[in-house]
C-alpha positions in Angstrom: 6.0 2.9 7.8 9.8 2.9 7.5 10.7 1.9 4.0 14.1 1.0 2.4 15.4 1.8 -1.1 18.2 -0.1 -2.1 19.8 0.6 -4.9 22.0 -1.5 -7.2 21.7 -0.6 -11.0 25.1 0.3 -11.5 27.0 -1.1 -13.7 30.2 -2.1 -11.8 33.2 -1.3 -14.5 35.6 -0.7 -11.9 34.8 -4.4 -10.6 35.5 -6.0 -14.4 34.1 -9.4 -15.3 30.7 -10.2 -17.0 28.6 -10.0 -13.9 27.2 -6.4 -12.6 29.2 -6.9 -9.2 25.6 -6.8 -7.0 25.2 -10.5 -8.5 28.5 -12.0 -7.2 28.5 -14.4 -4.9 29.8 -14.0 -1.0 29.6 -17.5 0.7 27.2 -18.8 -2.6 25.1 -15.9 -2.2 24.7 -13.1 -4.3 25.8 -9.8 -2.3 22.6 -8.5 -3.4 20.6 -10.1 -1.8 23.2 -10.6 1.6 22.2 -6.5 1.3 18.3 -7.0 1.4 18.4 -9.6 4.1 20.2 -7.3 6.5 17.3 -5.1 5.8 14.9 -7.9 6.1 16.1 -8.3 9.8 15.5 -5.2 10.7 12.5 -4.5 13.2 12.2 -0.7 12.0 12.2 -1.6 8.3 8.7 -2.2 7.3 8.9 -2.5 2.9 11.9 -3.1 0.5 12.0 -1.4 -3.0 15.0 -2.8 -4.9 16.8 -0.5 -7.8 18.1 -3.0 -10.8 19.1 -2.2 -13.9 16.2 -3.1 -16.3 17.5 -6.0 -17.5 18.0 -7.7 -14.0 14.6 -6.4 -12.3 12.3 -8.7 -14.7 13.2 -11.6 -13.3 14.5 -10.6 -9.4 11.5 -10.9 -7.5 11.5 -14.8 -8.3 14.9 -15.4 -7.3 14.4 -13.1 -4.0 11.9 -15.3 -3.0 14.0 -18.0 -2.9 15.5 -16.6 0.2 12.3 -15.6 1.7 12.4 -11.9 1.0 8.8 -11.5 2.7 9.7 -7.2 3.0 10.9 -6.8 -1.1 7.5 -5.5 -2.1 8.4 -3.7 -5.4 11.6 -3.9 -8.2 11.9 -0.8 -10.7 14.2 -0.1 -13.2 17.3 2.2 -12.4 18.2 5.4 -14.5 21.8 6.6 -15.8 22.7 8.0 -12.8 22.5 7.1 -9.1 20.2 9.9 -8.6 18.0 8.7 -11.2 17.8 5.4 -9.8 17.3 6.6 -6.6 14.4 8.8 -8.1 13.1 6.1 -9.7 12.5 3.8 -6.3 10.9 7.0 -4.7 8.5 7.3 -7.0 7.6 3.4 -6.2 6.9 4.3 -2.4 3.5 5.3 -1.2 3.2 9.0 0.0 -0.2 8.0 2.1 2.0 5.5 4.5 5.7 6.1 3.9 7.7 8.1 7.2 11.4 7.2 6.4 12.8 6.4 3.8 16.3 4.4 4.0 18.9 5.1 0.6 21.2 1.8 0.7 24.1 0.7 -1.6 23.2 -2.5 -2.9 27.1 -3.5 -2.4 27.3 -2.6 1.3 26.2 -6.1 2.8 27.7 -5.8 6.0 25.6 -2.7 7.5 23.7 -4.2 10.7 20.5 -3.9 12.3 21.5 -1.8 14.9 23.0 0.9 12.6 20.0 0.7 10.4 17.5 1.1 13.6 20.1 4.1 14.6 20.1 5.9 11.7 15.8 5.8 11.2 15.2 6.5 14.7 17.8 9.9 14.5 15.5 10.6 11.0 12.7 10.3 12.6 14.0 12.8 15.1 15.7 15.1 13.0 14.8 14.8 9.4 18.1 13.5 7.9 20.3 11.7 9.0 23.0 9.3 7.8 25.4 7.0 9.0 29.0 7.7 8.8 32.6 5.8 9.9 35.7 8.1 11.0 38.6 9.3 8.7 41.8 7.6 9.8 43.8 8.2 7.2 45.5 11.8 7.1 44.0 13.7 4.3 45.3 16.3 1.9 44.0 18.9 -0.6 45.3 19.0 -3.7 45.7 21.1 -6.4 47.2 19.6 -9.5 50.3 17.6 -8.2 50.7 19.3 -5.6 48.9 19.7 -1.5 47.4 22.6 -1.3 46.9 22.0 2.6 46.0 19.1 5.4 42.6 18.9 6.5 42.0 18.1 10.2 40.8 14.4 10.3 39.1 14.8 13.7 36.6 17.0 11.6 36.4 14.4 8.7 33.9 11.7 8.1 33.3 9.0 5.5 29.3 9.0 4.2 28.1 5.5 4.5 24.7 4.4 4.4 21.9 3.8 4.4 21.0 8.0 4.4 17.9 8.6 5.9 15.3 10.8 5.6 11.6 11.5 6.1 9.7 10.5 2.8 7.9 14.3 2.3 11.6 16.0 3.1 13.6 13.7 0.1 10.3 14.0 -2.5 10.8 17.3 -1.9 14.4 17.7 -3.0 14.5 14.9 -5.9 11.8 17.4 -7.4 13.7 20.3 -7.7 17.6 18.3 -8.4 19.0 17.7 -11.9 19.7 14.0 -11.2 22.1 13.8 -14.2 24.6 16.4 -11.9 27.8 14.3 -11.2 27.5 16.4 -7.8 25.1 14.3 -6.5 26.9 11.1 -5.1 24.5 11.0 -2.4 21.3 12.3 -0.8 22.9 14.1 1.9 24.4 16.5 -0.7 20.7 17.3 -1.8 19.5 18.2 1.6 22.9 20.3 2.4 21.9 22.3 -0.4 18.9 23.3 0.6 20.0 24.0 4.3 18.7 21.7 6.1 20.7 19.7 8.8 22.3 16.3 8.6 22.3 14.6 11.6 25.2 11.9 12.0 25.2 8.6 13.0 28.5 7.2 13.9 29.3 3.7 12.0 31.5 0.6 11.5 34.5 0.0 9.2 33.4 -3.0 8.1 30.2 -1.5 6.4 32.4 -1.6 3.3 31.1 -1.1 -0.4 32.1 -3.2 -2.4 33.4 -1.8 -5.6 36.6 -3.7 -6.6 38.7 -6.8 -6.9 40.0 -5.8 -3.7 37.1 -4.9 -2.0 35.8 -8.3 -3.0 38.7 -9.9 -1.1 38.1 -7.9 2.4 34.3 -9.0 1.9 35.4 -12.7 1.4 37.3 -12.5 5.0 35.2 -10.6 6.5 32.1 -12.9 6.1 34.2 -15.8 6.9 35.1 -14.2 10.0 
């Protein structure tokens, strides 16, 4: 069984307003749930355990099923870090049936079946994998205020997700990381640590996460498009 963690119990202070930004709406919708149903699609996903912070998960189940979220078996609470919170939804999946397990931005709503199915299948293959969109822009290192030196682009990638991994490889690490280390934006960092190899699948631009006013904006055109 192929399960997906989606994880949305941050906060959003970058994004301003009253609302945590995974409960603003794209087309009337909130983008949280434009996340799960993309998910919901998905042949290879079999379960859905949704991240919240506590004070949104009491009541989420009731609204998901108003969009018929038949795969959204299980809502936990989310900790102080995304680490935490991604902890937290591991501990909600079943060790006797889980195989994958799929780590997803609650704020990325535009991530498609076919790189979801992609990035399981090269899991199941290899262990870890996750999905990734080239570096276009030219990138420096910086020290200070001043470059330090230009980093080859061609060798660059942007993490996206969902990160996949098999279920006994990911326990494994979240047991022996400190999830309150600021170093751990996302799972691939934990398995890089412990020297095991990342496989890379490559993605789309448009799998955007959606953090900001701005961000908010290219969402807006990009699902009226």
């Amino acid at each position: 069984m192929n399960v997906a963690i989606i994880v949305a119990a941050g906060q959003g202070s970058r994004m301003g307003g009253e609302r945590a930004k995974q409960f603003l709406e794209l087309a009337g919708i909130p983008i949280i749930i434009h996340t799960i149903k993309a998910f919901e699609q998905c042949e290879a996903v079999n379960e859905i355990v949704v991240v919240l912070t506590a004070s949104e998960a009491a009541g989420f189940l009731e609204l998901a099923g108003k969009y018929g979220l038949r795969k959204l078996t299980r809502v936990v609470p989310g900790g102080l870090t995304r680490a935490e919170s991604v902890r937290n939804g591991l501990q909600a999946v079943s060790p006797a049936t889980a195989e994958i397990v799929a780590i997803h931005d609650g704020v990325r709503p535009f991530v498609t079946s076919s790189e979801i199915t992609s990035t399981i299948n090269a899991a199941h293959e290899n262990g870890a994998a996750i999905l990734v969109a080239p570096v276009t822009d030219t990138i420096k290192e910086v020290n200070g205020e001043q470059v330090v030196v230009t980093l080859e682009r061609t060798n660059l990638r942007r993490a996206l997700t969902p990160q996949c991994f098999r279920y006994l490889l990911l326990r494994q690490a979240y047991e022996q990381a400190d999830v309150n280390d600021p170093a751990l934006t996302d799972e691939s960092v934990l398995m890089e640590r412990q020297g095991i190899k990342v496989a890379m699948v490559e993605g789309s631009h448009r799998n955007i996460k959606i953090t900001t006013p701005d961000d908010l904006i290219i969402a807006e055109a990009l699902i009226s498009s």
